[in-house]
C-alpha positions as CSV (number, residue, x, y, z in Angstrom):
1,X,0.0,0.0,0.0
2,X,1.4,3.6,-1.0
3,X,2.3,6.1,2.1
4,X,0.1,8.7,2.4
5,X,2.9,11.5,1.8
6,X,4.6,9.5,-1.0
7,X,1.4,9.7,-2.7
8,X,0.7,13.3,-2.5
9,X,4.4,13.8,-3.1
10,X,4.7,11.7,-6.3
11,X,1.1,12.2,-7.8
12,X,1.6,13.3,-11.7
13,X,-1.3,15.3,-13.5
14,X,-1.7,12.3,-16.5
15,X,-3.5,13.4,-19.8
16,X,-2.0,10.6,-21.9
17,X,-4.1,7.2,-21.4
18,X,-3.4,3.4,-22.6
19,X,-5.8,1.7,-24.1
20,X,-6.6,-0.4,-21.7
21,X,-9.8,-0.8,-19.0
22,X,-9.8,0.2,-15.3
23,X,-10.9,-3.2,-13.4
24,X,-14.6,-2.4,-11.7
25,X,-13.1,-3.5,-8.2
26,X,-10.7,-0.4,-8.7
27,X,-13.5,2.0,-9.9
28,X,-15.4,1.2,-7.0
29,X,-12.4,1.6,-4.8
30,X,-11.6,5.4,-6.5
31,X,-16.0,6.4,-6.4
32,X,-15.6,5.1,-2.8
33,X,-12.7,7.3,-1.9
34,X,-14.9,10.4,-3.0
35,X,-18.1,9.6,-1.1
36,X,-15.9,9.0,2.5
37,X,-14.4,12.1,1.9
38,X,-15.4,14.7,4.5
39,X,-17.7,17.3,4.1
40,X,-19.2,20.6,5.8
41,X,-21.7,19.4,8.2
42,X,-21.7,16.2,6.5
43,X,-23.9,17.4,3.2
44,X,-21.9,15.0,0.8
45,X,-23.5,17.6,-2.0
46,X,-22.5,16.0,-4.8
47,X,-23.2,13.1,-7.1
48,X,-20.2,11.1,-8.9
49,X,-21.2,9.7,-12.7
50,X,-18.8,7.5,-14.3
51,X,-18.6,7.3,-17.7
52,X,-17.2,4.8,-20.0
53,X,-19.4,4.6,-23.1
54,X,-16.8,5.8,-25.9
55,X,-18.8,8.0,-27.8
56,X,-20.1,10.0,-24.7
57,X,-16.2,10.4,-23.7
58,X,-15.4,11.9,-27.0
59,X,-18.2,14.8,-26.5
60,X,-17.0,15.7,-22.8
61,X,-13.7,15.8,-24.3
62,X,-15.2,18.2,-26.8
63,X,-17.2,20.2,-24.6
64,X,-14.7,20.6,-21.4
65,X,-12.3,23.2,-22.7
66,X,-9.2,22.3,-20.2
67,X,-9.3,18.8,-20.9
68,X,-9.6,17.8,-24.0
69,X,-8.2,14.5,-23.4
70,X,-10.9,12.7,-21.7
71,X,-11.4,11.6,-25.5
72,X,-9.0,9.2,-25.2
73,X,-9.9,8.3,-21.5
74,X,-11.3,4.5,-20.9
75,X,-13.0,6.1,-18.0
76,X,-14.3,9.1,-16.4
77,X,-16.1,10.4,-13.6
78,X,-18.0,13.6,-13.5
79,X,-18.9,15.5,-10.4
80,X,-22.5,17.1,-10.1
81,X,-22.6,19.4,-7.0
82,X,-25.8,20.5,-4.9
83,X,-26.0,24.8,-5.1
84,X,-24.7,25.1,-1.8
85,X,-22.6,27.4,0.0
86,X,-19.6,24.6,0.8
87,X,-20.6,22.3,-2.2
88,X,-17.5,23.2,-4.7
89,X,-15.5,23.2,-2.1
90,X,-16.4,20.0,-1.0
91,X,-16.4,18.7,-4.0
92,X,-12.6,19.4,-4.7
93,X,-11.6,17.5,-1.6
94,X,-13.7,14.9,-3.3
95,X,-12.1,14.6,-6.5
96,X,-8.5,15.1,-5.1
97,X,-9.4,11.9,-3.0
98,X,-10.0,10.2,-6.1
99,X,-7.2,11.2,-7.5
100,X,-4.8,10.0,-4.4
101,X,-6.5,6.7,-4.0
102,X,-6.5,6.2,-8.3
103,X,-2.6,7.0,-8.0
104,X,-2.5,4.4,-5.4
105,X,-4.0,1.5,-7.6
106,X,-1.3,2.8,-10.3
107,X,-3.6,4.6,-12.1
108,X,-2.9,8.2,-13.9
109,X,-5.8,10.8,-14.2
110,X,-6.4,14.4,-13.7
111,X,-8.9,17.4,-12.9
112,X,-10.9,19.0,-15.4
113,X,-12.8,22.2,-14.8
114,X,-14.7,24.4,-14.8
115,X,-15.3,26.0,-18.2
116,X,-17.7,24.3,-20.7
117,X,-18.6,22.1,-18.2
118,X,-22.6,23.6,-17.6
119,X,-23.6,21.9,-20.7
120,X,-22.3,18.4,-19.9
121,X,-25.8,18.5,-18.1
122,X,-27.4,17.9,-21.5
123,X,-25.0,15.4,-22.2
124,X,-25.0,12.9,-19.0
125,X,-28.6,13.9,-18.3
126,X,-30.1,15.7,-16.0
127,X,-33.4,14.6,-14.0
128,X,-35.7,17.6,-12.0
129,X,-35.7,20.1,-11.2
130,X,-36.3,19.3,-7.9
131,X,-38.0,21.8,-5.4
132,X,-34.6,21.9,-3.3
133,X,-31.6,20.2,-3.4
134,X,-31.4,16.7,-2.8
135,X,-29.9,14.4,0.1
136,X,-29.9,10.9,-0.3
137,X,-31.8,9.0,-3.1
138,X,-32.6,5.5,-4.7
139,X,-33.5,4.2,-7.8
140,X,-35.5,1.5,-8.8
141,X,-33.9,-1.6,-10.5
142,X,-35.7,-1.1,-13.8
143,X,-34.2,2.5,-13.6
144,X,-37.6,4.1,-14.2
145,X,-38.1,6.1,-10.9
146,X,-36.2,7.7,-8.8
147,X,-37.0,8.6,-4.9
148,X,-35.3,11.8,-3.8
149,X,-35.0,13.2,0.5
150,X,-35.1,16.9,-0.5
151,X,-33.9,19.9,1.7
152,X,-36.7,21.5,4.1
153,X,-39.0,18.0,3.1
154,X,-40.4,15.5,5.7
155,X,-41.5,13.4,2.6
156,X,-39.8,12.8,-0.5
157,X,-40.3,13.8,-4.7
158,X,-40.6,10.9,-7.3
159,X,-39.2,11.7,-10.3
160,X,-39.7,9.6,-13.6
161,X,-36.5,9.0,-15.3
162,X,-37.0,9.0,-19.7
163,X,-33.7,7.6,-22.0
164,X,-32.5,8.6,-24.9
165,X,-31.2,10.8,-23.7
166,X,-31.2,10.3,-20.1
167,X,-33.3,12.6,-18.2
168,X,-36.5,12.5,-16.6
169,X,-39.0,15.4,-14.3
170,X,-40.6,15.1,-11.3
171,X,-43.7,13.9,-11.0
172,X,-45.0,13.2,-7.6
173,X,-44.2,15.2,-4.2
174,X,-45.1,13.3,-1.0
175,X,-45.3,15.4,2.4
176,X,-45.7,13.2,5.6
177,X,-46.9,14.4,8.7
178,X,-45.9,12.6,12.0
179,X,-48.8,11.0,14.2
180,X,-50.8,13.9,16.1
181,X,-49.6,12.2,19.3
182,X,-45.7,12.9,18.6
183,X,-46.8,16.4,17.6
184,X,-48.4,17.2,21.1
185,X,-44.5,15.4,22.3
186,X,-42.7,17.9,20.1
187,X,-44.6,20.8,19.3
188,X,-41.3,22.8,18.4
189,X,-39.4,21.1,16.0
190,X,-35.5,21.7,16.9
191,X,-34.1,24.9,14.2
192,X,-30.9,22.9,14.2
193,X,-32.1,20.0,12.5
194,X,-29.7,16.4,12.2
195,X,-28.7,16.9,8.8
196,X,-29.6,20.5,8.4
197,X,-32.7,18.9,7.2
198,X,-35.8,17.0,8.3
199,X,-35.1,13.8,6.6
200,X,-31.9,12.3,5.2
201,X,-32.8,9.2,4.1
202,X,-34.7,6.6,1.5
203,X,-34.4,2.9,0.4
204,X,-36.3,0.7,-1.8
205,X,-36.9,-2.9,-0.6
206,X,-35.5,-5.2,-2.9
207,X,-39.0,-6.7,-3.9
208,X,-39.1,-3.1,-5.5
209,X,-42.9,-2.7,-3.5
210,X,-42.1,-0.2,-0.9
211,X,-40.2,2.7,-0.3
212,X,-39.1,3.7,3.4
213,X,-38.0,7.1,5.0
214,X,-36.4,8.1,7.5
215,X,-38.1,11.3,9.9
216,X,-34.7,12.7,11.4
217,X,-36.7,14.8,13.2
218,X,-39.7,13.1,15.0
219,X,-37.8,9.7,15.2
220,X,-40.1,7.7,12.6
221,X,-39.3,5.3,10.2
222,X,-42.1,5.6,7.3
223,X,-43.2,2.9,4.8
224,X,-44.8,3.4,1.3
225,X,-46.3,0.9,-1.0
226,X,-45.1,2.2,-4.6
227,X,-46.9,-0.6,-6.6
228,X,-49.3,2.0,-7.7
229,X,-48.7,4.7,-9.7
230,X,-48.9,7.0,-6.6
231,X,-46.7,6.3,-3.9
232,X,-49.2,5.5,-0.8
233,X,-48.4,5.5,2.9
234,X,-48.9,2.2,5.1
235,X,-46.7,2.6,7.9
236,X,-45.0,4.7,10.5
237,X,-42.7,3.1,12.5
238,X,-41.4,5.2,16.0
239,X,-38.1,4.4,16.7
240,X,-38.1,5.3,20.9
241,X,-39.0,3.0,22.9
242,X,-40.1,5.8,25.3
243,X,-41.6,8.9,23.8
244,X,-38.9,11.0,25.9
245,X,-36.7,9.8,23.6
246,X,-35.6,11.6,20.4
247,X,-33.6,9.5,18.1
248,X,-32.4,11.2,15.1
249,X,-31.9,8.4,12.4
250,X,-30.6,9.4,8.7
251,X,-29.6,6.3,6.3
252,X,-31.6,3.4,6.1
253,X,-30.4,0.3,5.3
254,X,-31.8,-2.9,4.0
255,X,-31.4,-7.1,4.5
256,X,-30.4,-8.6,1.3
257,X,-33.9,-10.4,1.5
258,X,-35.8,-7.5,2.4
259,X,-37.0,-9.1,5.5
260,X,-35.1,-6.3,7.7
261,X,-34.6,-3.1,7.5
262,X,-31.8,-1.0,9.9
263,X,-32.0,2.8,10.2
264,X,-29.4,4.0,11.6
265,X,-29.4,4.4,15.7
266,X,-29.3,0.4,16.0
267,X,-33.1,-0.5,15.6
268,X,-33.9,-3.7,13.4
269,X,-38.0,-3.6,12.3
270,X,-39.3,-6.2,10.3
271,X,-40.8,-5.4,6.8
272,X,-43.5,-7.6,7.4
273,X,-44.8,-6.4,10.4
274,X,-43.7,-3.3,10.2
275,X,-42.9,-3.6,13.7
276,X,-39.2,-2.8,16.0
277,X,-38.1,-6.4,16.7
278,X,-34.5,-6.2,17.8
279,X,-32.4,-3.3,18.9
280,X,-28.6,-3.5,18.2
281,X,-25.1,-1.1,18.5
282,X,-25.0,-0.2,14.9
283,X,-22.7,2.5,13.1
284,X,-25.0,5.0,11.2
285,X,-23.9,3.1,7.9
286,X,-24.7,-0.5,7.8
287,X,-24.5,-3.3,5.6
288,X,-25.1,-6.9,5.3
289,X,-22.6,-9.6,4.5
290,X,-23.8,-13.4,4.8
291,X,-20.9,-16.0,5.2
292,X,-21.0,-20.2,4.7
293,X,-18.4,-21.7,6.6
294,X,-15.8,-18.9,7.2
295,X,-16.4,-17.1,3.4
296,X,-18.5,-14.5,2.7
297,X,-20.9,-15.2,-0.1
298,X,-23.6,-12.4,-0.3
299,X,-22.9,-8.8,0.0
300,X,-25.6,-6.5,0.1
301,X,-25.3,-2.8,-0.8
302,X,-26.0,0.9,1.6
């Protein structure tokens, strides 16, 4: 593994590429680096898109005035930021964590930006607008919905995703209010939300029939059923086991059966019952991996 300092010492801006593919394994490793990359208040305000379709590499290349080189690219990653007061900031500590870990699997790249690079919106896609920025979203596997937590939002916006080109507008916006008998517990909501916001997370259960959101606020865990065209609550799930409590819970995980979900804050509910059935230490980022006599052999995903 490559010191820290010889990395940063030895790292070379690269704009001449082989031919050759990056492994997936490392891709992941170098998109990874980015999203565990610090950020103010812990926004994470950007998005990372990584491009590999040859034709589409040739028109960034075209359209990003300082790096006309990504033509030749087998990969590259674009960067789409939330319009907030940290997010390009945050964003370049992202990318030069990229960078540092890439260099570390012995693999050359560079920074492009900024000029040109508003109409690469046109050309990757762009789905909204959305009536804030977004936090944490999910897409369905046929990749024809997407479910969005928005800034200032206990609920979520649905958007409809179109191809050819990729794109898609929003077409449903779902406010939830908490049971009147957490209301009369709370009746003023903290300013300083967890977050900065009122929820900060939203799963899809792998059956692809419900959608579940986290209130950061009230301490909820709400379930949809989405196998309508209109997205159609069926359950709110409190997440104190005594209302003095005020759990704050932001990502939500689930089983790789879909029998379990885990919001964060160490509370297991069942997706059947839609009941709490096991309270566990958990980090706030969780993830399931099955093993068979010492190997693991089923990895589910945040």
């Amino acid at each position: 593994m490559m010191d820290v300092f010889d990395g940063i010492r030895t790292l070379l801006a690269v704009r001449r590429y082989l031919d050759r593919p990056v492994p997936e394994g490392i891709i992941r490793k170098i998109v990874e680096a980015g999203r565990l990359t610090g950020s103010a208040m812990n926004l994470q305000p950007w998005h990372f898109i990584v491009v590999q379709e040859a034709a589409t590499l040739r028109r960034l290349g075209a359209l990003a005035r300082s790096g006309p080189y990504i033509a030749q690219a087998p990969l590259a990653i674009a960067v789409a930021v939330e319009r907030t007061g940290y997010a390009v900031s945050d964003a370049s500590r992202a990318i030069h964590s990229m960078l540092l870990v890439a260099w570390s699997e012995g693999i050359g790249s560079n920074w492009v930006g900024f000029g040109g690079l508003e109409k690469t919106n046109a050309l990757l896609g762009k789905i909204g607008p959305f009536s804030k920025g977004i936090r944490p979203f999910a897409v369905t596997d046929d990749e024809k919905f997407l479910y969005a937590s928005v800034d200032g939002l206990l609920g979520f916006e649905v958007a409809e995703v179109s191809r050819n080109p990729w794109g898609g507008k929003v077409v449903h916006r779902i406010e939830v209010r908490p049971p009147a008998e957490r209301l009369a517990e709370i009746p003023e909501p903290p300013k300083a939300k967890p977050h900065s916001t009122w929820s900060h997370g939203i799963n899809i259960r792998p059956d692809q029939k419900e959608v579940w959101m986290v209130d950061g606020v009230y301490g909820y865990v709400y379930a949809f059923d989405i196998t309508g065209r209109t997205p159609k609550q069926i359950a709110s799930v409190p997440l104190f086991a005594d209302p003095k409590q005020r759990p704050h819970p932001g990502w939500i995980t689930f089983g790789i059966d879909g029998r379990y979900v885990y919001p964060d804050g160490g509370v297991v509910i069942d997706t059947r019952t839609k009941q709490v059935v096991a309270r566990i230490p958990t980090s706030e980022k969780l993830i399931e991996v099955d093993f068979e006599r010492g190997k693991a052999v089923r990895v589910g995903h945040r």
